[in-house]
N, C-alpha and C positions, 0 to 999 in steps of 0.2 A: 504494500500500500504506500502511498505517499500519504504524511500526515504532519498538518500544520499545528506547532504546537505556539501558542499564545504564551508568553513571560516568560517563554525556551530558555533562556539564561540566567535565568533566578536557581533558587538553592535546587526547589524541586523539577525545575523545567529542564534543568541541564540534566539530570538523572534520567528522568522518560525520555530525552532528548538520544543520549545515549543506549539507550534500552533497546527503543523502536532501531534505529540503526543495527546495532549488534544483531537481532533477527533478521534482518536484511530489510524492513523498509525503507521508504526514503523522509527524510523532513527537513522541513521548512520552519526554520524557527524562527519566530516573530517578537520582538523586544524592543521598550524604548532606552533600555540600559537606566532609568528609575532606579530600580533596585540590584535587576542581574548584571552578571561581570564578567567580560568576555574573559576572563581567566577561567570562568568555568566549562567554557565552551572548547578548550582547549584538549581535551582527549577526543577531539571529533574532526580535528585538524587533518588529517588521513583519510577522512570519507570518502572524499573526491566529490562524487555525484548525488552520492548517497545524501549528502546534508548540506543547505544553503541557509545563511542569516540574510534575514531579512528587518534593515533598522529601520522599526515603524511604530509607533502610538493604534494601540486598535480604537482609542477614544476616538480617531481622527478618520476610522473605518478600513474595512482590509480590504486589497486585490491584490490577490494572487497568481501569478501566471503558473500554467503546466495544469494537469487532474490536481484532486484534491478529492480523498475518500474518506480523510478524518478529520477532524478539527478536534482541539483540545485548549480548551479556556483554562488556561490558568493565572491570565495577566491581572495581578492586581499587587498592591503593596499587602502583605503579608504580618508583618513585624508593627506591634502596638506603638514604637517611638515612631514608624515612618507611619501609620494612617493616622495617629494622634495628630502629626508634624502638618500632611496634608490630608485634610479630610475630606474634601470636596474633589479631589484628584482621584481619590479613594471610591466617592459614589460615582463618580465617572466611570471608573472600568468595571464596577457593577452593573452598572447601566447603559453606557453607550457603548463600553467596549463589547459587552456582552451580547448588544443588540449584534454588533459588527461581526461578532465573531457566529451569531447563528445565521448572521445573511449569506455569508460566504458557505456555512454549511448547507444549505439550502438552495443555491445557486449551481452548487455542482453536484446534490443529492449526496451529501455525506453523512458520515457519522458524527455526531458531534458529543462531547462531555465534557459538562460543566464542573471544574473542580468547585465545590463548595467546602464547607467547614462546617466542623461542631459548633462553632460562636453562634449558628442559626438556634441551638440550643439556650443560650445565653445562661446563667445562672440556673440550671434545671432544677425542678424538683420532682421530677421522675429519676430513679436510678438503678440499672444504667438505662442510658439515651436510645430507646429501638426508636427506627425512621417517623414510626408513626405519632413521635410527641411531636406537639406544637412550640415547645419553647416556653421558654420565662426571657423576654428580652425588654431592654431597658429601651424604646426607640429616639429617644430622646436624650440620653447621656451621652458621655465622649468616646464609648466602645460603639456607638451606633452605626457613625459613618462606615464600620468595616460590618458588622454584623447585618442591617439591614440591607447593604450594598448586596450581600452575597442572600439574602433571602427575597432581595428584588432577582438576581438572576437565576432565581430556579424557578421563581412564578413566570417570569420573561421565557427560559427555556420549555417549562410546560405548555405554555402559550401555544408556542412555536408547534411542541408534537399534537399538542390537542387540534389546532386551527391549520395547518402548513404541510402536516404529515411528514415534519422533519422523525429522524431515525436519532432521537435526542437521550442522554441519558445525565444522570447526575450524582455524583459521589459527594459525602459529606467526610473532610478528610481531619481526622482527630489528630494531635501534637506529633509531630515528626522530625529525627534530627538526626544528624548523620554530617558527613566528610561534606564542605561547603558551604554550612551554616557560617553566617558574616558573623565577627567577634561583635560587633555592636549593634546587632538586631534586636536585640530586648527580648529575646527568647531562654527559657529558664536553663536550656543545656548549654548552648554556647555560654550563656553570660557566667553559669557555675565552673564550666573549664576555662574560659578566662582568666577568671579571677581567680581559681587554685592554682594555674600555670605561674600568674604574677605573685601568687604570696601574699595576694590582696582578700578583704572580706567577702565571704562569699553573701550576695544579697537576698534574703527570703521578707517576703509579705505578711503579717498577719502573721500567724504563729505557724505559718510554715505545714500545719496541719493539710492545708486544702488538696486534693489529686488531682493527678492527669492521668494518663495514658499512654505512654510515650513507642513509639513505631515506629523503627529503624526504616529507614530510607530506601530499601533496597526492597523492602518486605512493599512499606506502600507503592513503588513503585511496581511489581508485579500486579497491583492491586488493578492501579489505572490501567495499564496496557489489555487486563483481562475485561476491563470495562469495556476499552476502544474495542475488542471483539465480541463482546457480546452484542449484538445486533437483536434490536427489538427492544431491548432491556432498559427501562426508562429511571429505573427507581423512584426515590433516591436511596444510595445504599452507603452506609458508614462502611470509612476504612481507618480501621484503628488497629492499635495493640489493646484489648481488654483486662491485659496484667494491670492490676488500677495498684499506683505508690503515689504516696505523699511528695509534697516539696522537700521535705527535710530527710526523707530517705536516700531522696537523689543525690540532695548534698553530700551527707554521708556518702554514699558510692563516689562521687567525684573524687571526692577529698581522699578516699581510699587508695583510687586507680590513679590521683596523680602523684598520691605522697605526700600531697599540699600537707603542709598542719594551720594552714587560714581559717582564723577564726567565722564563724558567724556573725550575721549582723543583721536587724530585725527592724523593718521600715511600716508604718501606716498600710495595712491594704488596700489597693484599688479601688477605686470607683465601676463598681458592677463585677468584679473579679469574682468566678464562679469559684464555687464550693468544693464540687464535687465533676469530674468527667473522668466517663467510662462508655466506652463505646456495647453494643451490643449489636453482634455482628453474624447474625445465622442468616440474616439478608446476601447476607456479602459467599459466605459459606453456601448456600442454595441455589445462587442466582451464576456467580463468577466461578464456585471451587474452590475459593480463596481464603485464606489465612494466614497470618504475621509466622514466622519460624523464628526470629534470631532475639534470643531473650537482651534484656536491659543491659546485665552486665557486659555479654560482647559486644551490642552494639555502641556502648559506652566508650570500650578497650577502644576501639576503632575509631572513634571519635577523639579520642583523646590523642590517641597516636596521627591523627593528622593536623592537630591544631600545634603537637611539638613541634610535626615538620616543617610547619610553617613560620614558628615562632611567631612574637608579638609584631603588631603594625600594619598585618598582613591584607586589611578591610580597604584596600585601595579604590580610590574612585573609580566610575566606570571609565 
């Protein structure tokens, strides 16, 4: 297939970027360099044919030259410092880019998948999260610009299969980290290896109590790619790790696998910062085949070991 991937160069785009090639697709990845880094796109330098960047804003609408049998939205700001920073940039790529990225689906009869998130959850009070809750979300707080943005483009993408008879599907994608998380995204694993590498405090909210779910990069991205095949398959279906740990257990494990002995340090929690997530995934398991293999601890090892290789400073502009 050829398959145009949207925010191709971000932490997660470069991963599916790679993936769909190595099976022998082709893609087209599509980026305004926002957030991804052509340093990530750098194991794909060899493709030749197999993979072309394309430097483009989808807020500003996509054409694509050649077929096009998949489209895969994942362009949006990610990291709570960068949609806090731009939050109207933010419902942009929820909204127009999303529009743009189901016209091109739709234009050449493709597949399209809308990466979505758990934040569509928002603080739940169902636990864990199956597709069928509606949410506890704040629409109106400073988590909203991201939260709302991605729950406009899954009504946008149902739209589209309901009225269009696009071949649309939608994943709600739970905390994921791995090798090319940016050291200053504001995400709780980069930021905890960071700062155990530097010797510096490591930073927890609130009492450190609250969970995630945390799903190795390699496991969610088998997730997507079984999505782009699934044809017909609309959902929405969580892809998570359902091993539900504390923030302070994580810590603990950092501090273990770096050797750090950085203390803790305990800050006011968030504005709308959920309690509790846990994906519940027999959707994903019934519909795809699919499920996470590589537990916390190696995907940790692995993580850790590529933030040494890099050492500090590494977060270069685009």
């Amino acid at each position: 297939m050829r398959v145009v991937v949207t925010g191709g160069a971000g932490f997660l785009g470069s991963h599916l970027c790679e993936a769909l090639v190595a099976r022998g697709d082709r893609v087209a990845c599509v980026d305004n360099f926002a957030s991804g880094r052509a340093e990530n796109l750098l194991g794909l330098r060899d493709a030749g044919q197999g993979f072309s960047l394309i430097r483009a804003d989808a807020v500003a609408g996509l054409d694509v030259d050649g077929p096009v049998d998949a489209v895969v939205h994942l362009a949006s700001l990610a990291s709570p410092p960068e949609y806090l920073r731009w939050p109207l940039e933010t419902l942009l790529a929820g909204s127009r880019g999303t529009e743009a990225a189901l016209e091109l689906a739709g234009r050449h009869g493709a597949r399209f998948v809308l990466a979505s998130t758990s934040e569509v959850y928002g603080d739940p009070l169902v636990h864990p999260q199956r597709e069928d809750y509606w949410g506890n979300v704040n629409p109106v707080g400073p988590r909203s610009v991201y939260d709302e943005a991605k729950r406009f483009a899954e009504a946008l993408t149902m739209a589209h299969v309901r009225t269009r008879s696009l071949d649309g599907g939608i994943v709600r994608i739970f905390n994921t980290y791995g090798p090319r998380l940016r050291p200053a995204d504001g995400r709780v694993v980069s930021t905890f290896v960071v700062q155990a590498l530097a010797g510096e405090p490591l930073t927890l909210y609130g009492d450190g109590n609250q969970t995630r779910s945390f799903c190795y990069v390699d496991d969610l991205v088998a997730g997507l790619v079984a999505m782009v095949d699934a044809t017909g398959v609309a959902g929405p279906v969580n892809l998570g790790n359902p091993a539900e740990r504390s923030v302070r257990e994580l810590a603990a494990l950092v501090l273990a696998l770096t050797g750090s002995s950085s203390p803790l340090s305990y800050l006011p929690l968030p504005v709308d910062d959920p309690v509790r997530r846990r994906p519940d995934i027999a959707q994903a398991a019934l519909l795809l085949g699919w499920a996470p293999s590589v537990p916390l601890e190696e995907g940790l090892s692995r993580t850790v070991r590529w933030f040494r290789e890099r050492g500090p400073g590494h977060d270069a502009p685009p």
